[in-house]
C-alpha positions in Angstrom: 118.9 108.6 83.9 121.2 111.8 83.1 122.2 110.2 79.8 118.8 109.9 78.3 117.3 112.7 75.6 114.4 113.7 75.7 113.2 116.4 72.3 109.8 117.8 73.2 108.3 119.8 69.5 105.7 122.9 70.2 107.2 123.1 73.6 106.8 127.2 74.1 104.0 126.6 76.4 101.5 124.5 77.3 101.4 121.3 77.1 104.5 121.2 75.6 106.1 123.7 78.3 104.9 121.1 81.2 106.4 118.2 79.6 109.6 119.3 79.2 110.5 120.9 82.7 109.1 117.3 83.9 111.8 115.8 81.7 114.1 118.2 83.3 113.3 117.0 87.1 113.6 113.8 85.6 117.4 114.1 84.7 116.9 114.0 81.3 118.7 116.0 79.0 115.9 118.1 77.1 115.5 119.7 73.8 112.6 122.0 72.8 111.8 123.2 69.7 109.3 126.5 69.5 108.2 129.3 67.0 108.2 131.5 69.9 111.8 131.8 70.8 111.2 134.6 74.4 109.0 132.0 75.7 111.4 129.2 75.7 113.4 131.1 78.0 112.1 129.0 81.1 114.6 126.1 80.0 118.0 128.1 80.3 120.2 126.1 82.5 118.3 123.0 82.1 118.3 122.5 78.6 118.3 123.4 74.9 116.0 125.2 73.2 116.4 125.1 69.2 114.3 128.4 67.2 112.4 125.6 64.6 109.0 126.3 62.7 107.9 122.9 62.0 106.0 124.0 59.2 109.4 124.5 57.4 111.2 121.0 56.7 114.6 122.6 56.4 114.3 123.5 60.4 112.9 120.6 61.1 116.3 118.8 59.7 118.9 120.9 61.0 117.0 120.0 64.8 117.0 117.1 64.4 120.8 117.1 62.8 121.9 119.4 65.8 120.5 117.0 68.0 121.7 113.8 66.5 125.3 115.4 66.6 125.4 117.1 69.9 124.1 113.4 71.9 123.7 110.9 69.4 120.8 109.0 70.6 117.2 110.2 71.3 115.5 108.0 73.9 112.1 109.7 73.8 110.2 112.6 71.4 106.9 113.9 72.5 105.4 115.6 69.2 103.4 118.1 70.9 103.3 120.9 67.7 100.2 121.8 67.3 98.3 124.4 64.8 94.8 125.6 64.5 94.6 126.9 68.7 95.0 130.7 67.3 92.3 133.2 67.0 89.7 131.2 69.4 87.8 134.2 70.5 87.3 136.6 67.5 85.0 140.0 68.4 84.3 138.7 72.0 82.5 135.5 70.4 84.2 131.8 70.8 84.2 130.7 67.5 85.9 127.1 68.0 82.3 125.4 68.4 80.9 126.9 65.0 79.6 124.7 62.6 82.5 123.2 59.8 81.1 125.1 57.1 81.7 128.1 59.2 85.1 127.6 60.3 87.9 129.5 58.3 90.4 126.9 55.9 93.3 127.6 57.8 92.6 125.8 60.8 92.6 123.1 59.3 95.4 123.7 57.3 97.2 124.6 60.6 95.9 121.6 62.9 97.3 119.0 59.4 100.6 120.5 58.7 102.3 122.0 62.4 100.5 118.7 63.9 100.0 115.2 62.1 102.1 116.4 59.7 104.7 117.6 62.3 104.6 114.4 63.8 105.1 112.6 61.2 108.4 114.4 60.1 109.9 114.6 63.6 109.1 111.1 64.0 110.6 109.9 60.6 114.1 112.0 61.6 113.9 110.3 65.3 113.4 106.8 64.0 116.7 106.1 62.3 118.3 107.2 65.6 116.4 104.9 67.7 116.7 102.0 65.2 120.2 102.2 65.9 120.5 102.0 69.9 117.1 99.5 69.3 115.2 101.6 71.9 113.0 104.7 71.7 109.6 106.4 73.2 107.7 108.2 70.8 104.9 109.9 72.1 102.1 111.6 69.9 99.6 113.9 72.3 96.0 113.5 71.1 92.7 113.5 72.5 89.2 111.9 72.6 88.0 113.7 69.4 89.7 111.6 67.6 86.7 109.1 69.0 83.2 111.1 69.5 82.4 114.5 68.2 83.8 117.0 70.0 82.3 120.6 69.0 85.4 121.0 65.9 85.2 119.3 62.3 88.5 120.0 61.9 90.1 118.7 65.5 88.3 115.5 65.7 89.8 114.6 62.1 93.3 115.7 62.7 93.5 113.1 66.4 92.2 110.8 64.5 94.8 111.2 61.4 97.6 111.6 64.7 95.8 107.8 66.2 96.4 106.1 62.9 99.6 107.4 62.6 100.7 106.1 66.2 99.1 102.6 65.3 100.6 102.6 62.2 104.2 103.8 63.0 104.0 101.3 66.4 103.4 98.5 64.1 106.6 99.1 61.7 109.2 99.9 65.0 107.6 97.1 67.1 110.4 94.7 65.6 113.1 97.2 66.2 112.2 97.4 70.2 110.7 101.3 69.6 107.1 102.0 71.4 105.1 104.8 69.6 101.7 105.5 72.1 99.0 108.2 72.2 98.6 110.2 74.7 95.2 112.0 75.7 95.1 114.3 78.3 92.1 115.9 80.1 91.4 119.5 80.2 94.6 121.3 80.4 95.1 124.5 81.7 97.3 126.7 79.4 97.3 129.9 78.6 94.7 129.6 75.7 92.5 127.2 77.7 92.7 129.7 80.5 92.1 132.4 78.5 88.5 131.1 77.4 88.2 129.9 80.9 84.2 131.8 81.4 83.0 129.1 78.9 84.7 126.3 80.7 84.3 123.5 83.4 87.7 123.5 85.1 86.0 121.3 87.9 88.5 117.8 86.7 91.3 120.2 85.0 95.2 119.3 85.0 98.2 121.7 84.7 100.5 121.0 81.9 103.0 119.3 83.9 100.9 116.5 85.1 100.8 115.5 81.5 104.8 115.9 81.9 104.4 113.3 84.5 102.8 110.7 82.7 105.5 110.7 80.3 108.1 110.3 82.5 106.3 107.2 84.3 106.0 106.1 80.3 109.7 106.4 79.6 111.1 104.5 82.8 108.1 101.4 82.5 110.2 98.6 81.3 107.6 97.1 80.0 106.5 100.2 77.9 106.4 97.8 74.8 103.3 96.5 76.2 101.7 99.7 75.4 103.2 100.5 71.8 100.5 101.5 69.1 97.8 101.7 72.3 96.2 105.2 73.4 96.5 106.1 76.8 94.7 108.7 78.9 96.8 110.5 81.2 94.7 110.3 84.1 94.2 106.7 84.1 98.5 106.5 83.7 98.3 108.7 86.6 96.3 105.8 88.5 98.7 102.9 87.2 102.0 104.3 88.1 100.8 106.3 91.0 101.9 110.1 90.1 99.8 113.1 90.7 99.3 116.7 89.7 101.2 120.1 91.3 99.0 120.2 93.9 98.6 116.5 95.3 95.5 115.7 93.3 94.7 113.4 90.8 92.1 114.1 88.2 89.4 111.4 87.1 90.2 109.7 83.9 87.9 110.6 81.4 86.0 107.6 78.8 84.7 108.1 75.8 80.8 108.9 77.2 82.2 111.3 79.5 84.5 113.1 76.5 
């Protein structure tokens, strides 16, 4: 497994964060990409962590360029980037749940360009590279709101946009061997989910590296091609392959009436 890459995008924290020191105790060799470049710290020794703002093409490129030069092949990209998360709690009040017409414009212009749009760029610079060793994971983190109203205009329209970009990309790399899936997790708890935690239910939470997990058992399924152009909930992955969270637990898979 040592010779497989792994590039994780939005990987400062979070989700992101989880999934790529899972990828590291997998014996893959890791790449991150981040705005914030302090917090990427955690992967010195274990991997590389490349300074890109995946709002700006030009970074985007030479990542992807670096990467393509340094190991020439990427055997699986997780496009994690994600926009639209800052600012939840404005004056003490949790302004997430407001009404469309009363969220601000750039949350939505966040959640479309640093993530479907993010995806869609990392994934157009990874395909080329998988095309050419016929073999590739690309994994596109979304969640239920892309189904069912979840509280956010904005949210629910952008995981839907990143679904139909997952079936839609699965359906032109199916012929070249290359599996493109979503990926919902439950309730995770980073550091902006725990920050808001006095409004949550944390009862059937996961840590960020239990999502980590579920890619790893997604990468080494021989059969993965089964799944391409599907969307997957991490807990019910967890159930299949038989991993569980940090502290021996697994959480219950979600479905859509319980979203």
């Amino acid at each position: 497994m040592s010779n497989r890459v792994a590039v994780v995008t939005g990987a400062s924290r979070g989700v992101g964060k989880g999934i790529a020191i899972e990828l590291c105790e997998a014996h893959f060799t890791v790449y991150i990409t981040g705005r914030s470049v302090n917090e990427m710290a955690y992967l010195a020794g274990r991997g590389t962590a490349i300074p890109c703002d995946h709002r700006e093409d030009q970074q985007v490129y030479h990542a992807f360029d670096r990467i393509a030069e340094e190991q020439g092949r990427i055997d699986v990209l997780v496009n994690n980037a994600w926009g639209g998360y800052e600012n939840m709690i404005e004056e003490g009040e949790y302004t997430w749940e407001r009404p469309f017409w009363q969220q601000p414009l750039w949350r939505w212009d966040a959640m479309f360009q640093t993530g479907v749009r993010a995806a869609y760029v990392a994934s157009g610079l990874a395909a080329p590279i998988m095309l050419a060793q016929r073999s590739g994971l690309i994994v596109n983190l979304s969640y239920w709101a892309a189904q069912k109203h979840l509280a956010n205009v904005s949210y629910g329209v952008a995981k839907a946009a990143t679904d139909k970009l997952t079936v839609d990309i699965a359906h032109e790399l199916r012929e070249h061997n290359v599996a493109v899936v979503s990926l919902y997790p439950g309730l995770v708890r980073t550091e902006k989910v725990m920050a808001a935690a006095q409004w949550l239910d944390l009862s059937n939470s996961e840590s960020p590296r239990f999502i980590g997990r579920a890619v790893v058992a997604l990468a080494n399924d021989s059969d993965i091609m089964d799944k391409s152009g599907r969307v997957l909930v991490a807990a019910a992955l967890a159930q299949e392959y038989g991993f569980t969270d940090l502290d021996g637990n697994t959480p219950q898979p979600l479905t859509l009436a319980e979203a």
